[in-house]
C-alpha positions in Angstrom: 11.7 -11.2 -14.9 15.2 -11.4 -15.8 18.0 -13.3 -14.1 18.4 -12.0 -10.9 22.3 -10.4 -10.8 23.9 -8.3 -8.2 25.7 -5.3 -9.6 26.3 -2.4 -7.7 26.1 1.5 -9.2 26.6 4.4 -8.1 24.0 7.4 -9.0 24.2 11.2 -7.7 21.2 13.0 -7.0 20.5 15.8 -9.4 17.9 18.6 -9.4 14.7 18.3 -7.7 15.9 15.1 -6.7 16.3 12.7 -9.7 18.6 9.9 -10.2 19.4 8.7 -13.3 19.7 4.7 -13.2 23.0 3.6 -15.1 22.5 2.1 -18.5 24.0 -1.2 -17.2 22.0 -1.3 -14.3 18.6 -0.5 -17.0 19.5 -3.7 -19.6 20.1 -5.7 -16.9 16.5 -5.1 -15.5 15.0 -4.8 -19.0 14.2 -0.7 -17.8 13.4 1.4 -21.0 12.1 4.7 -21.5 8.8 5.7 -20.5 8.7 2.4 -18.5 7.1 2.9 -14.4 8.4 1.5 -11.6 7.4 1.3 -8.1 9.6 3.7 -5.5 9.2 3.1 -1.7 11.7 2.5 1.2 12.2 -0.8 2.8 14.8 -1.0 5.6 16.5 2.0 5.5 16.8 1.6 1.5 15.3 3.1 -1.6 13.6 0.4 -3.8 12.9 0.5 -7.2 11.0 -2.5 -8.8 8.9 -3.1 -11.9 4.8 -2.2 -11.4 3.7 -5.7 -12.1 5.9 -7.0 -9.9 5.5 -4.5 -7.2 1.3 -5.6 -7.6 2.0 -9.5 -7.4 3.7 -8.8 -4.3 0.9 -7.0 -2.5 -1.6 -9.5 -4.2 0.7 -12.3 -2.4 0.8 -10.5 0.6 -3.5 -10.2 1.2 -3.3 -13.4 -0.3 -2.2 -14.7 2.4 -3.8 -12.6 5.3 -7.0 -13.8 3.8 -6.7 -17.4 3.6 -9.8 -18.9 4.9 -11.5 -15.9 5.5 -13.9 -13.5 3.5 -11.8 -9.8 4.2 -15.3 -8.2 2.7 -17.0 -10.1 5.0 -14.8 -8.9 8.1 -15.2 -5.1 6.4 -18.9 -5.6 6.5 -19.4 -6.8 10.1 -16.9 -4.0 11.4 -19.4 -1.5 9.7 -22.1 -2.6 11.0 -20.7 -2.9 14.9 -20.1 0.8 14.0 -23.1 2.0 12.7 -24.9 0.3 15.9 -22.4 2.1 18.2 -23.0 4.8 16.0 -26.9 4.9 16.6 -27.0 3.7 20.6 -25.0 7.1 20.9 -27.5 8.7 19.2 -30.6 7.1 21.1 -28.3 7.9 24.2 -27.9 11.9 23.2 -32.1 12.2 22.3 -32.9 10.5 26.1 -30.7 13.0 27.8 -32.1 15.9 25.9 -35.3 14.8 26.5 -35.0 13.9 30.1 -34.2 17.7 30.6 -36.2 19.4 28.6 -39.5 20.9 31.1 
């Protein structure tokens, strides 16, 4: 990633929304044509950032929730507490129904 600098640009918002990110602003962050980048809002601002690093960020992020623990393990067992819910509803409906019927 290149050298982080802090320039500041000002864009206008054109039709249907589109900026067009200054040329300065583009070599700076290596940006050229056809490239992708990331848009979301963070505090209040819009920010743009690359795809790959926008992916190593999230990857850090469950990176770190998971330590020490399987998340597809934790998916697993929360499916399954369900599914029993699930079917002790269903074995409650059936007794009912059949408790009334003559």
């Amino acid at each position: 990633m290149p050298k982080q600098k802090r320039h500041k640009e000002n864009v206008i918002v054109g039709d249907q929304g589109r900026i067009v990110i200054p040329a300065r602003l583009r070599r700076e962050m290596g940006i050229k044509e056809g490239d992708e980048l990331m848009a979301r809002v963070k505090d209040g601002q819009l920010v743009l950032e690359e795809l790959d690093h926008a992916l190593e960020r999230v990857q850090g992020v469950f990176q770190e929730i998971s330590q020490g623990r399987s998340l597809v393990d934790e998916l697993i067992a929360q499916r399954r507490t369900e599914a029993r819910k699930e079917l002790e509803e269903i074995e409650a409906y059936r007794s009912t129904r059949r408790s009334k019927t003559p």
